[in-house]
N, C-alpha and C positions, 0 to 999 in steps of 0.2 A: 591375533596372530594367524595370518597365510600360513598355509601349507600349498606348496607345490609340487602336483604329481609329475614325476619326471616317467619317463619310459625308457625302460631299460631294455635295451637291445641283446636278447644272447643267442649265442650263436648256436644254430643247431650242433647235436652231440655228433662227433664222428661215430661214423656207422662201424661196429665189430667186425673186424675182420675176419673173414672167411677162413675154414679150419686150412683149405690149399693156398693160401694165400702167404701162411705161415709157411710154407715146405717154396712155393715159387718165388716168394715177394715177388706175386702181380697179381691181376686177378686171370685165373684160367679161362676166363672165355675172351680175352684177351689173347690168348697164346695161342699158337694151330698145336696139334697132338704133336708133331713131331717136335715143336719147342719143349714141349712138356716132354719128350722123350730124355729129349737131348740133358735136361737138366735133372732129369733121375738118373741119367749114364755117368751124369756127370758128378753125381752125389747130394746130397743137400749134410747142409751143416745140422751135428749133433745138436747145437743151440736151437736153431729154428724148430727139429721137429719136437726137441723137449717145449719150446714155447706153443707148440701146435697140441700137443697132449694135453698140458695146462690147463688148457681153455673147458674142457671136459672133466665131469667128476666121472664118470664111468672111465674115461680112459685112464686118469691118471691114479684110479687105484686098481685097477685091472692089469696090472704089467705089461702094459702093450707095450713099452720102451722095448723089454724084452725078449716078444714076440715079435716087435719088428727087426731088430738086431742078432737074437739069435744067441745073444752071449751079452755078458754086464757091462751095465756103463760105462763099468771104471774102466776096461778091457778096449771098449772103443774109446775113451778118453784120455786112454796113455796112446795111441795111434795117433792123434794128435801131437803136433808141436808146441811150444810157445808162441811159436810166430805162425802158424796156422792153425785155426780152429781144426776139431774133429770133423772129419766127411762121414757119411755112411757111405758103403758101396754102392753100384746100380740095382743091386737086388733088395736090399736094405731099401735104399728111397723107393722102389718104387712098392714095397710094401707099406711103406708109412702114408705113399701118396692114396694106397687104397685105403688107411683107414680113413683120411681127411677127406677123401670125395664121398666115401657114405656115410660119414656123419652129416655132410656140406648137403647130401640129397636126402638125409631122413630127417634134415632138420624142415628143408623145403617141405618136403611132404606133409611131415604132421604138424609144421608151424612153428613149431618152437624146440629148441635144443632140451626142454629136461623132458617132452615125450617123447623127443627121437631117438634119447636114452635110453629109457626106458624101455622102449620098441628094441632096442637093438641087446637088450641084457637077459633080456625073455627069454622062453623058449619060445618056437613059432613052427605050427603045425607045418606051414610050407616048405618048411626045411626037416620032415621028420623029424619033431622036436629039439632039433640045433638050435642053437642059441643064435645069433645074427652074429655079435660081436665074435664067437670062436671060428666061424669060419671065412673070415674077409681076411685073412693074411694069406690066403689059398688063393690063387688067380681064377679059380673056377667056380668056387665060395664067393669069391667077392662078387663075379660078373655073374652069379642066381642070386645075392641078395641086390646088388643095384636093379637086376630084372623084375624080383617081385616088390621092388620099393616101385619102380616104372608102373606097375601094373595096377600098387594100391595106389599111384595118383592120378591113374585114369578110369579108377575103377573098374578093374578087372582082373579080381581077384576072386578066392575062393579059399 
């Protein structure tokens, strides 16, 4: 009795999609800043950024929903219609957009999502023992942790 070895073609896995990828459907470096404006002024749907938290065990049991909203689900989920999904507002997206871009750059950095977790649930002396994750819903918190993420991937830090 033959056996014959066949080869099996499979296809490579689709690549996970990127934490802002979920808030734009595209990818951002695709977009100029002012697209990306445009579509946090414009809101991002309550569906996308709950599937954008998902993807994260730090964030989705950390009540970043919360944090990013400012008030409960259910609250922006009756603003919603039948016949249109829930928006956030432009202040809402573009706080969601900042957690999806620093988890999207501490994953870059330290390589893999469950140590950029990690990294981000600490405390960390650069931030006088701030936590990463409690101060990125701040526009000012966010743009010193993206800066010292900048810094530990060029090495220049302290």
């Amino acid at each position: 009795m033959m056996v014959s070895a066949t080869t099996r073609s499979v296809a490579p896995a689709a690549p996970a999609r990127r934490p802002t990828e979920y808030l734009l459907r595209a990818d951002a470096g695709q977009l100029s800043q002012v697209m990306v404006y445009k579509l946090t002024v414009k809101g991002f749907e309550l569906k996308d950024v709950q599937d954008m938290l998902s993807i994260s065990d730090l964030y989705s049991t950390n009540k970043i929903m919360s944090r990013i909203v400012g008030k409960s689900i259910r609250t922006i989920q009756r603003q919603g219609s039948s016949k249109q999904p829930a928006h956030l507002n432009s202040q809402q997206s573009a706080v969601a957009f900042q957690y999806a871009k620093v988890l999207e750059h501490a994953t870059h950095v330290f390589g893999n999502q469950k140590l950029a977790e990690e990294w981000l649930g600490r405390p960390c002396k650069y931030l006088d023992g701030d936590v990463p994750l409690d101060v990125i819903d701040n526009p000012i918190g966010f743009q010193t942790v993206e800066d010292y993420l900048e810094r530990i991937e060029y090495g220049v830090y302290q």
